[in-house]
C-alpha positions as CSV (number, residue, x, y, z in Angstrom):
1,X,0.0,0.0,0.0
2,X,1.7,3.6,-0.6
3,X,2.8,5.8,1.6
4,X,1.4,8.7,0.8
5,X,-1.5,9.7,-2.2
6,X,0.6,10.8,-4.3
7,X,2.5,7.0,-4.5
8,X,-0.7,5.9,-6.1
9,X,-1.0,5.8,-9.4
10,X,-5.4,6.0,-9.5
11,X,-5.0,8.8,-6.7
12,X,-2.4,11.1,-8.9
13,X,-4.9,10.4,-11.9
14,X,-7.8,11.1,-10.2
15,X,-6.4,14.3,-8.5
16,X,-5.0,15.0,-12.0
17,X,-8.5,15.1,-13.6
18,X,-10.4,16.9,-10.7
19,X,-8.1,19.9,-11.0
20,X,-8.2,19.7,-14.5
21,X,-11.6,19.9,-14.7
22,X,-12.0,22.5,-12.2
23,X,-9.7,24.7,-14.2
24,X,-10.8,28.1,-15.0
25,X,-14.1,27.8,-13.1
26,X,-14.9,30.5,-10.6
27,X,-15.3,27.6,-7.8
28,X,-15.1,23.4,-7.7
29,X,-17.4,22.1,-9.5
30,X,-19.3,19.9,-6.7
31,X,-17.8,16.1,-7.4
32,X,-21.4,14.8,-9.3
33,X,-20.9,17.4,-11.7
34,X,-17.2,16.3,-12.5
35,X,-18.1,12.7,-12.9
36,X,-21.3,13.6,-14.8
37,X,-19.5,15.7,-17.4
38,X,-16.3,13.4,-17.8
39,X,-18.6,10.1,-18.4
40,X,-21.0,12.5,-20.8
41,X,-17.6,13.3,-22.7
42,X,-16.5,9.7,-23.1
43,X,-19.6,8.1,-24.3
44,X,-19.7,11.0,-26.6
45,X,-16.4,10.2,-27.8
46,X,-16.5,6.6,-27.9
47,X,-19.7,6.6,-29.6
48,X,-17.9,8.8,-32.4
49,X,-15.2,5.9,-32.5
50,X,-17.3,3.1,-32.8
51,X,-18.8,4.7,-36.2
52,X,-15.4,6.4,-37.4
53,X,-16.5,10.1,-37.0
54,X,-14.0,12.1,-36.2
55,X,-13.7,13.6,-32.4
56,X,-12.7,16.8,-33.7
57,X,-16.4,18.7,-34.2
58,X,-17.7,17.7,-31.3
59,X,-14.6,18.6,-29.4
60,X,-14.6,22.4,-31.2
61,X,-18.3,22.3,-30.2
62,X,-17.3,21.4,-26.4
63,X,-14.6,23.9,-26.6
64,X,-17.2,27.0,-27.8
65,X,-19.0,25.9,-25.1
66,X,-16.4,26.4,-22.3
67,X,-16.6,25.6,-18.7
68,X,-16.7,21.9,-17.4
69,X,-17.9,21.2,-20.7
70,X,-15.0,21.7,-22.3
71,X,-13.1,20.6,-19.2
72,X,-14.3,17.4,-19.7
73,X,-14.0,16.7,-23.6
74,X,-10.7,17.7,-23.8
75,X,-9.3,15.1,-21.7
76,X,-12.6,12.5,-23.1
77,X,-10.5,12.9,-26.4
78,X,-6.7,13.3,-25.1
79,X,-7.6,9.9,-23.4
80,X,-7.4,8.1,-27.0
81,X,-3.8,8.9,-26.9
82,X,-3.8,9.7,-30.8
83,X,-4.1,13.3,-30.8
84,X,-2.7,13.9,-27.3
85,X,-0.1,16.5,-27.9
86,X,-1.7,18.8,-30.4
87,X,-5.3,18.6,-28.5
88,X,-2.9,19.9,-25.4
89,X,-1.3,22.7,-27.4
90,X,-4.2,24.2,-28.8
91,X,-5.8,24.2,-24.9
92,X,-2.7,26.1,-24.0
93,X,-2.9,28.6,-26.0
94,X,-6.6,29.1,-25.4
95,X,-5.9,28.5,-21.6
96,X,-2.4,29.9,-21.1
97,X,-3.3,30.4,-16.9
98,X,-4.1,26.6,-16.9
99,X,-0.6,24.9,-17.6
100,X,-0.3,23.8,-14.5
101,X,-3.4,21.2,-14.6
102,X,-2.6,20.9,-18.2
103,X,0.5,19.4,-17.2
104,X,-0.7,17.1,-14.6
105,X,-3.0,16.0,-17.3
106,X,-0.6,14.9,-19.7
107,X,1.6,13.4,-17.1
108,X,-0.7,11.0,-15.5
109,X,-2.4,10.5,-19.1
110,X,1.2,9.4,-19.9
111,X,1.6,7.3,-17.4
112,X,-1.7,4.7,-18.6
């Protein structure tokens, strides 16, 4: 058993995606809300995959939309691994004041 949470692999990527998708938002979004959005944004996106349609229109329609929405489909998508990096640089620039969970995203994304 680890020592602490952060020797746990499913703690880091849980605390990884709850700042993440609290990012930007005035306060935490309560934790129903979180789970709610995320599993919303990966039944969207592997609903897209199991006919072939691209992610990337729903994911610009997600991103319009802003807030835990997009919060949640970025990393719904970045989860597929194959358009990781440049789904994370275009969030940066958009969301320059979020690196910080951006990173923690990608590392603990990198990690599975």
């Amino acid at each position: 058993m680890p020592d602490r949470p952060n020797d746990d692999p499913e703690e880091r990527r849980r605390m990884a995606l709850i700042g993440f998708l609290g990012a930007g938002l005035g306060s935490p979004p309560p934790t129903a809300l979180m789970v709610t959005a995320l599993a919303d944004a990966r039944r969207s996106v592997a609903a897209r995959l199991q006919f072939n349609q691209p992610t990337s229109e729903w994911l610009a329609e997600e991103t319009r939309a802003g807030g835990i929405r997009e919060n949640a489909a970025v990393p719904a998508v970045m989860e597929m691994g194959s358009r990781r990096q440049p789904i994370a640089d275009a969030y940066q620039l958009r969301h320059p004041d979020r690196i910080r969970e951006l990173t923690g995203l990608l590392a603990v994304l990198k990690q599975a």
